[in-house]
TIBA-210652 format. One record per atom (N, C-alpha, C): y, x, z; residue in one letter. Coordinates in steps of 0.02 Angstrom, whole numbers, plus 50000, padded with zeros to 5 digits. Each point is the difference from the previous one (the first is absolute). Last residue first. Example, Ala and Ser with C-alpha at 12.3 -4.5 7.8 and 13.67 -1.06 7.14 Angstrom:
2
498885064250354s 500595004250003s 500554996150037s 497145001549996a 500594995550000a 500605004550000a 
# end
This chain:
96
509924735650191x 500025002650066x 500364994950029x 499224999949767x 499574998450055x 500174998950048x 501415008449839x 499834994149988x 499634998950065x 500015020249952x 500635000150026x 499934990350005x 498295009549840x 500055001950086x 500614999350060x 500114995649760x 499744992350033x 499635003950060x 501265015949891x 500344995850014x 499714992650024x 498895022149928x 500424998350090x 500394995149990x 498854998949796x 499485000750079x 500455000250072x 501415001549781x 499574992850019x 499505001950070x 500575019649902x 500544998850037x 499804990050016x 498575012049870x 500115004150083x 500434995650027x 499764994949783x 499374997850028x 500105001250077x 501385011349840x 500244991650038x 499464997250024x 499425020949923x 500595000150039x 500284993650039x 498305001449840x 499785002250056x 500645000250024x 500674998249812x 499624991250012x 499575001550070x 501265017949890x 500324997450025x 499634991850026x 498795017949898x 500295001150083x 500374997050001x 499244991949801x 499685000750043x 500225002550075x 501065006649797x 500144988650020x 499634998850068x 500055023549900x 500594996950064x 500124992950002x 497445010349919x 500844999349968x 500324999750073x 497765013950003x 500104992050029x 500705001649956x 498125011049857x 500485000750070x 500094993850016x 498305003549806x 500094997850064x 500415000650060x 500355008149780x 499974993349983x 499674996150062x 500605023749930x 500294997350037x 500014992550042x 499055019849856x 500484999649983x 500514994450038x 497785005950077x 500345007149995x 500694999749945x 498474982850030x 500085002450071x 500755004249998x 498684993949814x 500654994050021x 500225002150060x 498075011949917x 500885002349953x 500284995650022x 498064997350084x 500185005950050x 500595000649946x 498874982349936x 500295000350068x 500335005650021x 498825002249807x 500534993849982x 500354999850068x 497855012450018x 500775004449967x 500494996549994x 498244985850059x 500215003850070x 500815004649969x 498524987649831x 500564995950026x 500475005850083x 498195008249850x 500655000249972x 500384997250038x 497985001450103x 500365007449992x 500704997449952x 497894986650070x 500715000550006x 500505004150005x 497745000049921x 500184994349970x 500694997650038x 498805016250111x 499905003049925x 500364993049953x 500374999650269x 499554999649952x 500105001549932x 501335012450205x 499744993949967x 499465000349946x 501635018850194x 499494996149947x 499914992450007x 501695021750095x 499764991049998x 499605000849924x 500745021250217x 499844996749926x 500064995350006x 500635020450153x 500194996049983x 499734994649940x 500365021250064x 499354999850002x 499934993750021x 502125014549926x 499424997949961x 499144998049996x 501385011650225x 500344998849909x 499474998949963x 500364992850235x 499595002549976x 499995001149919x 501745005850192x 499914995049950x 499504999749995x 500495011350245x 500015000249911x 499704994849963x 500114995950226x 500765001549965x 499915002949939x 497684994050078x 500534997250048x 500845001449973x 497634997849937x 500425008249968x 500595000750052x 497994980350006x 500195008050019x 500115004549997x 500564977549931x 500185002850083x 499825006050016x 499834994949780x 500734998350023x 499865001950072x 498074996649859x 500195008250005x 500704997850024x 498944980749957x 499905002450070x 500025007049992x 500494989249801x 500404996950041x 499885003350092x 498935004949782x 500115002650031x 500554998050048x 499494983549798x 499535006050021x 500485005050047x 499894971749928x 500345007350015x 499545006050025x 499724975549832x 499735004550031x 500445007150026x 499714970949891x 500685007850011x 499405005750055x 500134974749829x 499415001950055x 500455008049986x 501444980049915x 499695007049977x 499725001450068x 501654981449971x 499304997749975x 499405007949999x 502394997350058x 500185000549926x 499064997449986x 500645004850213x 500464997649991x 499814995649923x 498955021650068x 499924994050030x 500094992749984x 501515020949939x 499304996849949x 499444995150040x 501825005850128x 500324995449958x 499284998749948x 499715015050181x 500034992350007x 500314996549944x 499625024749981x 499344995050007x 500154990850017x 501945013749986x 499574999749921x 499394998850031x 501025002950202x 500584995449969x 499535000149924x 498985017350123x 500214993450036x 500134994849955x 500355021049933x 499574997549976x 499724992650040x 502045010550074x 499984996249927x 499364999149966x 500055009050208x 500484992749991x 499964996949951x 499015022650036x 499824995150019x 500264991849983x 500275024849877x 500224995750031x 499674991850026x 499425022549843x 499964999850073x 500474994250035x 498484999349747x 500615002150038x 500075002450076x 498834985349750x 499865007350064x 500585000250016x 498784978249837x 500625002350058x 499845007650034x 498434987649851x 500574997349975x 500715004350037x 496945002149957x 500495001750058x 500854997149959x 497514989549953x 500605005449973x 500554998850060x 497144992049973x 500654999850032x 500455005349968x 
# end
């Protein structure tokens, strides 16, 4: 296994384990349960993701698309949730 990811941020290692998931990649988080009990301090850098020795390049490949941008949501998107919302109350209003 090769560690691919350190850091202290939950979320985001969160969010990069699921997308490599996502991407076909068996994901391994390490210290995920030092979070609750540091309780408000970070747990700086104790935080990891590993993978299999045979997916280490593709993971780095992920973690640079991450980190330049290539998974954010666009504004095409919140706006297609947006009207999505607004349709819902509107065939709720429909019903009544």
């Amino acid at each position: 296994m090769k560690s691919v990811y350190r850091g202290s941020d939950y979320f985001e290692a969160q969010l990069l384990k699921g997308i490599m998931e996502q991407e076909g990649l068996q994901v391994f988080l390490q210290g995920a349960a030092l979070q609750g009990a540091m309780g408000e301090v970070p747990a700086m850098g104790h935080l990891s993701i590993a993978v299999n020795d045979a997916d280490q390049g593709r993971a780095i490949e992920i973690i640079a698309a991450y980190e330049r941008g290539d998974y954010a949501l666009g504004d095409d998107l919140d706006d297609k949730l947006d009207g999505a919302l607004y349709d819902e109350r509107d065939n709720q209003r429909d019903d009544k």
